[in-house]
DSSP file (Angstrom, degrees, kcal/mol; ACC not computed):
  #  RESIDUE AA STRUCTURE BP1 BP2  ACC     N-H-->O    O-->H-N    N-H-->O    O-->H-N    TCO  KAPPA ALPHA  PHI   PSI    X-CA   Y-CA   Z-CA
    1    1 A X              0   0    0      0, 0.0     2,-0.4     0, 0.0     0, 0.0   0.000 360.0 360.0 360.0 137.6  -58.8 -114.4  -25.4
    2    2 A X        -     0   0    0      1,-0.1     2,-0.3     3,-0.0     3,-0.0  -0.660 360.0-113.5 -89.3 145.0  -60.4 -117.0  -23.1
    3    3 A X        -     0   0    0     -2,-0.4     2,-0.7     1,-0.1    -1,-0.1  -0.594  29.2-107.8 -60.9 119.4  -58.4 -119.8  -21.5
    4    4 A X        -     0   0    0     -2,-0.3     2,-0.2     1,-0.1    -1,-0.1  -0.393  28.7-130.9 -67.9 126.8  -58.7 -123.0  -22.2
    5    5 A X        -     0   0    0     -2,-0.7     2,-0.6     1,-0.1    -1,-0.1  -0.417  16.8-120.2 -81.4 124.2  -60.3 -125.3  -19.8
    6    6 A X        -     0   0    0      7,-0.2     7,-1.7    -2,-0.2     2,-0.2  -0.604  35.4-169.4 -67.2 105.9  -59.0 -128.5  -18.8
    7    7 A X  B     -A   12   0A   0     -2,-0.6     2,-0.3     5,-0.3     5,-0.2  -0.636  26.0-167.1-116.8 138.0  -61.4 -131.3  -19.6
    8    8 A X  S    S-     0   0    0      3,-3.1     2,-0.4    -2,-0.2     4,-0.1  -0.728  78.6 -58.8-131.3  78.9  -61.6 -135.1  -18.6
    9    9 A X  S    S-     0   0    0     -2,-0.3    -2,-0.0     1,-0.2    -1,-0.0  -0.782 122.1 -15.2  83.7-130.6  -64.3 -136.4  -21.2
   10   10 A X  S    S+     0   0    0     -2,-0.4     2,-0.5    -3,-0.1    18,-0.3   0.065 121.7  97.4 -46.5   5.5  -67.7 -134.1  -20.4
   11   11 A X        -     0   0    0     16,-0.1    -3,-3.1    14,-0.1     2,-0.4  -0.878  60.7-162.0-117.1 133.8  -66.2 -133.0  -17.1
   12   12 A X  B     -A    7   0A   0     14,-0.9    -5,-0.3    -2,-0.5    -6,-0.1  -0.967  26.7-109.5-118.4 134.8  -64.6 -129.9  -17.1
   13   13 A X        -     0   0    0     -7,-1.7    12,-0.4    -2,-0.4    -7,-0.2  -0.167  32.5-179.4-106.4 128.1  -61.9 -129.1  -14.0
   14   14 A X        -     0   0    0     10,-2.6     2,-0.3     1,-0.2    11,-0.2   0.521  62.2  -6.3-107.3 -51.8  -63.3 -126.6  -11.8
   15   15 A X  E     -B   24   0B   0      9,-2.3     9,-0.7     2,-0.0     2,-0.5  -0.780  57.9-166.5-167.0 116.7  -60.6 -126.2   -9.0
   16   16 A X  E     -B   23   0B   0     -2,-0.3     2,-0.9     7,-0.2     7,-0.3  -0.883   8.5-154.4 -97.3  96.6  -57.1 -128.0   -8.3
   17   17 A X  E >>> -B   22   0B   0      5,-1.2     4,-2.8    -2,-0.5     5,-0.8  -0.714   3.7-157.5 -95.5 122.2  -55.2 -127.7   -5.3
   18   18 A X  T 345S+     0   0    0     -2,-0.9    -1,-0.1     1,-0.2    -2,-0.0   0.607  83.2  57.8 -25.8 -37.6  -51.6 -128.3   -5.6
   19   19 A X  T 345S+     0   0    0      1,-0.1    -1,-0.2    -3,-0.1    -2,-0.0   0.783 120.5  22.8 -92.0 -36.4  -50.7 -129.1   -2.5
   20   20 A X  T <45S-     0   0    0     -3,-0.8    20,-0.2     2,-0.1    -2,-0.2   0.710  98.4-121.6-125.6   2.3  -52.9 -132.0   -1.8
   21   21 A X  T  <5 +     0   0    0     -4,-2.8     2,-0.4     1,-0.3    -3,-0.2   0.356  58.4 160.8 107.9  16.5  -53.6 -133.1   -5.9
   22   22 A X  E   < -B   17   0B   0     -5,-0.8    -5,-1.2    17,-0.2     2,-0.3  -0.502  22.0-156.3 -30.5 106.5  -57.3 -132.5   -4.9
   23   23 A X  E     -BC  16  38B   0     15,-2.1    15,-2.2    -2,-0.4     2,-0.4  -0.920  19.0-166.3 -79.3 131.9  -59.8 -131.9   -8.1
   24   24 A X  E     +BC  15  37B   0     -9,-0.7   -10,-2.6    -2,-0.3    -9,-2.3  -0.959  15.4 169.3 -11.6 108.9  -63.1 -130.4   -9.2
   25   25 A X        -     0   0    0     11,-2.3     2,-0.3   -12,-0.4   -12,-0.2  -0.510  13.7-154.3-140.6-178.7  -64.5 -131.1  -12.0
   26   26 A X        -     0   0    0      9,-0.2   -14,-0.9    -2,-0.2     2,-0.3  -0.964   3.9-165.2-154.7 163.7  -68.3 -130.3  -13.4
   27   27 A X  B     -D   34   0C   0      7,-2.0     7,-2.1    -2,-0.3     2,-0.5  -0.925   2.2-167.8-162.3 134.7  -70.6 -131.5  -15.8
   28   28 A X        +     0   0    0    -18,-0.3     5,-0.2    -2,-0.3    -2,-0.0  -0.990   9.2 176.0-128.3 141.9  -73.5 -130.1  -17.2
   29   29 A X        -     0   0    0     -2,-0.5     4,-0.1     3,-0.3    -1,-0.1   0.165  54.7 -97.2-134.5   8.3  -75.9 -132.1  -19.1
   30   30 A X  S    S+     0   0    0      1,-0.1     3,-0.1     0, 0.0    -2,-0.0   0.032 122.6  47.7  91.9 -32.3  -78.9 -129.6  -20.0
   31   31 A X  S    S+     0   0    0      1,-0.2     2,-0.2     0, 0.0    -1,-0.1   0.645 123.5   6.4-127.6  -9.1  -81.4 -130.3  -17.3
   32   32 A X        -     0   0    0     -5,-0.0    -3,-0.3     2,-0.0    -1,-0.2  -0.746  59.4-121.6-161.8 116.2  -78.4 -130.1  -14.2
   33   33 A X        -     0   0    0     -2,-0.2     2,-0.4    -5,-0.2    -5,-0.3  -0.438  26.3-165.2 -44.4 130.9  -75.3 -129.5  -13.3
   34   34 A X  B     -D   27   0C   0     -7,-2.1    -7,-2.0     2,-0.0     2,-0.4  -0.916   1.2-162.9-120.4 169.6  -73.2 -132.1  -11.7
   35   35 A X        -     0   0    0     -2,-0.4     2,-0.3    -9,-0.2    -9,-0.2  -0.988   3.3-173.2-138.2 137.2  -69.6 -132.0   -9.6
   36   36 A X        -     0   0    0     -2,-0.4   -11,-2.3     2,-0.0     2,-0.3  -0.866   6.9-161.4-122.2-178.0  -67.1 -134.6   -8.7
   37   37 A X  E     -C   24   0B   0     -2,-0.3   -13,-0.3   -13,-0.2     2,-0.3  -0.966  14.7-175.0-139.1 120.0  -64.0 -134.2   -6.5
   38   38 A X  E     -C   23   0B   0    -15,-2.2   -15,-2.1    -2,-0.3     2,-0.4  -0.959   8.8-155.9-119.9-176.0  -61.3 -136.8   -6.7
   39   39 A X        -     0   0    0     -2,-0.3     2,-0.2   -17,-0.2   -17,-0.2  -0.999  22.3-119.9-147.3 153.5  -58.4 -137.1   -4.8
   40   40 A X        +     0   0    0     -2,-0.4   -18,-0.1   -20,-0.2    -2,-0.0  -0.271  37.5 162.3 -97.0 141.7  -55.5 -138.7   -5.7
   41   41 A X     >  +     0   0    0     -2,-0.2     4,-1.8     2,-0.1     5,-0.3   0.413  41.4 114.3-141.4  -1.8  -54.4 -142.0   -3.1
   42   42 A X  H >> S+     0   0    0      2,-0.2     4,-2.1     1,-0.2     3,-1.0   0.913  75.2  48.0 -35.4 -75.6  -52.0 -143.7   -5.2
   43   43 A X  H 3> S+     0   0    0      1,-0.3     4,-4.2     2,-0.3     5,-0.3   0.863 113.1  52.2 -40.0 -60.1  -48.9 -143.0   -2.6
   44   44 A X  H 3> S+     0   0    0      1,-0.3     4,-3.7     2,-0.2    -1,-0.3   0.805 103.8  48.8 -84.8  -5.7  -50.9 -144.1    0.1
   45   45 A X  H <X S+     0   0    0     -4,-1.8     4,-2.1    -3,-1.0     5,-0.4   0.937 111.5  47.6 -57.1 -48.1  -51.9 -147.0   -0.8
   46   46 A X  H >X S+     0   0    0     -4,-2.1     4,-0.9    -5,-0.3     3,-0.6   0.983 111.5  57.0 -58.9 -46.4  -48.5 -148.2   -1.9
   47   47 A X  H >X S+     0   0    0     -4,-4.2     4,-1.9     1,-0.3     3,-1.7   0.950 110.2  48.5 -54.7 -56.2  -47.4 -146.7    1.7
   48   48 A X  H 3X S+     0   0    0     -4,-3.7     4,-3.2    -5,-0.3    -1,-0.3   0.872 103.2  54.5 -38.5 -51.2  -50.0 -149.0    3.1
   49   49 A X  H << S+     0   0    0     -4,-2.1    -1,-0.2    -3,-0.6    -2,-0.2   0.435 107.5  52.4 -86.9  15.2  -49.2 -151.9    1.5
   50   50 A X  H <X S+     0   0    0     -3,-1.7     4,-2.9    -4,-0.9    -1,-0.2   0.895 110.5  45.6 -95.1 -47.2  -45.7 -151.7    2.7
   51   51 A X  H  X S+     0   0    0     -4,-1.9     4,-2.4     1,-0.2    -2,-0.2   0.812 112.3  51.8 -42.7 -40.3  -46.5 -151.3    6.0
   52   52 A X  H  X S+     0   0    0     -4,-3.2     4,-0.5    -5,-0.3    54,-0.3   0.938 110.9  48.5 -74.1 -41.2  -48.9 -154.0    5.7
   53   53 A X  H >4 S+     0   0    0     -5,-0.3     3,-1.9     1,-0.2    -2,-0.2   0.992 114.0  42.9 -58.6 -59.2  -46.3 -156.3    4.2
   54   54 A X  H 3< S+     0   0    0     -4,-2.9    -1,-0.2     1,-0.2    -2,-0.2   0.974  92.3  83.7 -57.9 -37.9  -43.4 -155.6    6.9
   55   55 A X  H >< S+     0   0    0     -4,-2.4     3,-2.7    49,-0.2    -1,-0.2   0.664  70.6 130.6 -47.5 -17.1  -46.2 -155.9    9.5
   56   56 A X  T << S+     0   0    0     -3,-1.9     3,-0.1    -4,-0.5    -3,-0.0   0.210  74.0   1.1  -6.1 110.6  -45.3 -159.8    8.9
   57   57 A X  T 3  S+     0   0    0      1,-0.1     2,-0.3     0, 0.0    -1,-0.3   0.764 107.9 110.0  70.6  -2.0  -44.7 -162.0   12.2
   58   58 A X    <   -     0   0    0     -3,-2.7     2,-0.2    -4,-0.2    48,-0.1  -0.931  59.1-117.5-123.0 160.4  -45.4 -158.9   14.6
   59   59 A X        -     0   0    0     -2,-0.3     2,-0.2     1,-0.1    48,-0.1  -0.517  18.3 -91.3-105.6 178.5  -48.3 -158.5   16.8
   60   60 A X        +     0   0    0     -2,-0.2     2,-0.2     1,-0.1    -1,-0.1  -0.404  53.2 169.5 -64.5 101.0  -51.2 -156.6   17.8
   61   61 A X    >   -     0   0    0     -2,-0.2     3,-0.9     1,-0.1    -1,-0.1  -0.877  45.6 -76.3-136.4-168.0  -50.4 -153.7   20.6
   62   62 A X  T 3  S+     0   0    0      1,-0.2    -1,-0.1    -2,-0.2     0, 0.0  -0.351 119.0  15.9 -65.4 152.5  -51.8 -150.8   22.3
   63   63 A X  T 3  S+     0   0    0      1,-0.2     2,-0.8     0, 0.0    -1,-0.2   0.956  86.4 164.4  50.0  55.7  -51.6 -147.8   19.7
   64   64 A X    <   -     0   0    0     -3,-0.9     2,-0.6    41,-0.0    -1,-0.2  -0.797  37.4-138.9 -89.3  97.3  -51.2 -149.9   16.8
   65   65 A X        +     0   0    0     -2,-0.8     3,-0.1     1,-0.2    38,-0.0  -0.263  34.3 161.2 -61.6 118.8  -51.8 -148.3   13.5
   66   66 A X        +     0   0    0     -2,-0.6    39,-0.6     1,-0.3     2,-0.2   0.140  64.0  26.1-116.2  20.8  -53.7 -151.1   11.4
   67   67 A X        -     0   0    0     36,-0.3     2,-0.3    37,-0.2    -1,-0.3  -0.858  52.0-160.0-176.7 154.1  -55.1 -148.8    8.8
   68   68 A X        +     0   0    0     34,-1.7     2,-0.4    -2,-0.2   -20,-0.1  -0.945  25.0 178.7-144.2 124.7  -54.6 -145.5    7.1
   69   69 A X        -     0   0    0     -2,-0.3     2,-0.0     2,-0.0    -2,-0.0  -0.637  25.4-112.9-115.7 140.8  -57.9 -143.9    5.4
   70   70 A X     >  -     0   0    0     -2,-0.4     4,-1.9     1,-0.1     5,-0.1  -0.556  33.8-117.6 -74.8 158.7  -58.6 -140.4    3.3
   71   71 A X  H  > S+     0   0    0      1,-0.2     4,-1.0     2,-0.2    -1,-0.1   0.796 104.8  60.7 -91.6 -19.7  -60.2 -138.6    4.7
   72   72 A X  H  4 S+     0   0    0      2,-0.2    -1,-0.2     1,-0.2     5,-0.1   0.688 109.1  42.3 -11.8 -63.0  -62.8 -138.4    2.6
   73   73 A X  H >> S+     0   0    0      2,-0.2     4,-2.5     3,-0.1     3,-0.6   0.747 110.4  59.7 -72.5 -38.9  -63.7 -141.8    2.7
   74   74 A X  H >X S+     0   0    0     -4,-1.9     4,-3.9     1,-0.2     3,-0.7   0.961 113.2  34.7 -52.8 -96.5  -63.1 -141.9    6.2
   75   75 A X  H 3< S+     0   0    0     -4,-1.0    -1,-0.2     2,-0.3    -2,-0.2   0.469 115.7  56.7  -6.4 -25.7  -65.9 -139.0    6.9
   76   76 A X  H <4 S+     0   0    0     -3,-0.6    -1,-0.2    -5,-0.1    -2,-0.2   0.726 132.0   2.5-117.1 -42.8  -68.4 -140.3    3.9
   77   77 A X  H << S+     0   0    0     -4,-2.5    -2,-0.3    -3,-0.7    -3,-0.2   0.709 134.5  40.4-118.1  -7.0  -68.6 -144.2    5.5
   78   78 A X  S >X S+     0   0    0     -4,-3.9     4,-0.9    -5,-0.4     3,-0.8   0.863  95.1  68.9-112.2 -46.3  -66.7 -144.5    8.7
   79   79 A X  H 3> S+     0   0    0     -5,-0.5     4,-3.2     1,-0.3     5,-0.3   0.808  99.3  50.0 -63.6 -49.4  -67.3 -141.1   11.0
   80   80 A X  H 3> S+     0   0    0      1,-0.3     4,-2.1     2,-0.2    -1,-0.3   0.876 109.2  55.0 -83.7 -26.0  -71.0 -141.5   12.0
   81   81 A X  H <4>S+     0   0    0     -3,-0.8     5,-2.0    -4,-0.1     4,-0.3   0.923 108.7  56.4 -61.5 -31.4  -69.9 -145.4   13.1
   82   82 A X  H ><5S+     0   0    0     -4,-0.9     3,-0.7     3,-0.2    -2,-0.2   0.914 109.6  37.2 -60.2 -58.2  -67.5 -143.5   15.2
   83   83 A X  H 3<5S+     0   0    0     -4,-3.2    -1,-0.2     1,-0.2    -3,-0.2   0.966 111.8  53.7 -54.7 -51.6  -69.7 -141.4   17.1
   84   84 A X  T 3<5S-     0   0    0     -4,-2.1    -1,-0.2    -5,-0.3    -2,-0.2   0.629 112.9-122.9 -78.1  -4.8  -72.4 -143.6   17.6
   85   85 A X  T < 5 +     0   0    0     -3,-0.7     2,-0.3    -4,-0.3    -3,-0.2   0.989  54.6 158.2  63.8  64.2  -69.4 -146.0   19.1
   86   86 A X     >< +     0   0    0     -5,-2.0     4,-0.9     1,-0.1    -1,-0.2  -0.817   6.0 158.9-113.3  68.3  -70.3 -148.8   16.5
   87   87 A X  H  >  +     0   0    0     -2,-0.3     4,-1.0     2,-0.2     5,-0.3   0.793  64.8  67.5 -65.3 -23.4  -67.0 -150.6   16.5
   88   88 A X  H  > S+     0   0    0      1,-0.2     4,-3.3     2,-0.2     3,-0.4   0.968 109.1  41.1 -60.3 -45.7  -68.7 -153.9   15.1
   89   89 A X  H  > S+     0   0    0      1,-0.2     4,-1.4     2,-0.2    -1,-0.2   0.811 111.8  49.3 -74.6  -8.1  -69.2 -151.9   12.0
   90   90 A X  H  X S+     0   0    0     -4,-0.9     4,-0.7     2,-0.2    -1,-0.2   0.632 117.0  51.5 -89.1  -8.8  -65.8 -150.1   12.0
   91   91 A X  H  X S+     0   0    0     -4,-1.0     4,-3.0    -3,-0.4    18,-0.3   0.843 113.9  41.9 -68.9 -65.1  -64.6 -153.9   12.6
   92   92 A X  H  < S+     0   0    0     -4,-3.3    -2,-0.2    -5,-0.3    -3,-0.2   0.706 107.2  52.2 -76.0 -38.0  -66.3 -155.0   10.1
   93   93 A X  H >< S+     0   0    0     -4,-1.4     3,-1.5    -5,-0.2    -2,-0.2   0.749 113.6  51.3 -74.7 -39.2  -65.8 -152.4    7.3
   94   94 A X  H 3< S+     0   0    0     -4,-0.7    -2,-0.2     1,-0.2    -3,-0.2   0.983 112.1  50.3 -72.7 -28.3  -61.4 -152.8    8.0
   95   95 A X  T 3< S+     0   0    0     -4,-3.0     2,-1.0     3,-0.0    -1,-0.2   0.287  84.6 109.0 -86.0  28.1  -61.8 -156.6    7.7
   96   96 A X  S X  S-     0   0    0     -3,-1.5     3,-3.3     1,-0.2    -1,-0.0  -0.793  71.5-136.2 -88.1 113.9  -63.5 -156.3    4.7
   97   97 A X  G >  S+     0   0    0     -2,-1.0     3,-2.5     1,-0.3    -1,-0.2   0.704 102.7  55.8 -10.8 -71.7  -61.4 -157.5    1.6
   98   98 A X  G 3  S+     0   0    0      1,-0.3    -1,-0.3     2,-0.1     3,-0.2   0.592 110.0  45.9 -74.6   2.6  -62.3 -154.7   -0.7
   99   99 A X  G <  S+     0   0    0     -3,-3.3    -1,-0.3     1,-0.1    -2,-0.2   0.103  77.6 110.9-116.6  31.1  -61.0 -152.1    2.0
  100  100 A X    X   +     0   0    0     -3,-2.5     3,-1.1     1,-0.2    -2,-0.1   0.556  63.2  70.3 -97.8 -10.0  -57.9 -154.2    2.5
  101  101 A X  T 3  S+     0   0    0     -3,-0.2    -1,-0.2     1,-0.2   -49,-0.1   0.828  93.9  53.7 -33.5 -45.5  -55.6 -151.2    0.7
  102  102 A X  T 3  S+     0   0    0    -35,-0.1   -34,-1.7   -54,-0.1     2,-0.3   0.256  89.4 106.7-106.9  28.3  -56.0 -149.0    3.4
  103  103 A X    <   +     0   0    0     -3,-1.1   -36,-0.3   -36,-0.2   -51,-0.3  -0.763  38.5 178.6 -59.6 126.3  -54.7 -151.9    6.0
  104  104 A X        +     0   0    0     -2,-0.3     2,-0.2     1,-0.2   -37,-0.2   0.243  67.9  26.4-128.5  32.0  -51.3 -151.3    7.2
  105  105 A X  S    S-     0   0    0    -39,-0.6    -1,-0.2     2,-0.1   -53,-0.1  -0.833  80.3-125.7-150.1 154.3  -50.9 -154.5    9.7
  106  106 A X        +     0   0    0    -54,-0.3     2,-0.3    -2,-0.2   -46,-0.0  -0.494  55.2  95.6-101.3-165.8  -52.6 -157.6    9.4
  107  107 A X  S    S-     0   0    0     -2,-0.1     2,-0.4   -48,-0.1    -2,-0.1  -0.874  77.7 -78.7 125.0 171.7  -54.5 -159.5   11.6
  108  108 A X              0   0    0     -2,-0.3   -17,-0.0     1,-0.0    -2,-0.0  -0.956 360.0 360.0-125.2 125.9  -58.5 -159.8   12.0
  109  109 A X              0   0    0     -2,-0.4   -17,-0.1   -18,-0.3   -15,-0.1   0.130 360.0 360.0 -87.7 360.0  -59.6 -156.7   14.0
């Protein structure tokens, strides 16, 4: 008897790992195959925006965490500004609004 396979609309789950809520999913559409991955960030955002909230009234010192990023995300927009020692753009992507989840002090960087 075959197993049934866990499906999220056309996509059907490929590989889970437990341990870090990681997904694989697939899609086939006749002319290609496609894959997504998600990965689950709920927890750290809320963790962020706690941090970010007490961060209230205190300042800016040396080893100060002001952001906590998947890695994923990190790696897919951030990594190759890192090497090339583009800090305006790494500047510039943490004070950007729509990346203001994964702040955890405020402040203007």
């Amino acid at each position: 008897m075959k197993k049934e396979q866990l499906k999220d609309g056309q996509w059907e789950l490929m590989a889970h790992d437990p341990q870090t809520g990681r997904t694989v999913w697939c899609c086939c559409d006749g002319s290609a195959t496609h894959f997504r991955t998600d990965y689950p960030v709920e927890t750290l955002i809320e963790e962020n925006t706690v941090s970010f909230n007490d961060s209230q009234g205190h300042r800016f010192r040396d080893g100060q965490r002001i952001a906590s990023i998947p890695l994923n995300l990190f790696y897919e927009q951030l990594h190759e500004a890192q090497i090339q020692g583009d800090q305006h753009f790494i500047s510039r992507w943490l004070n950007d609004a729509e990346h203001r989840k994964f702040r955890t002090f405020r402040g203007h960087v």
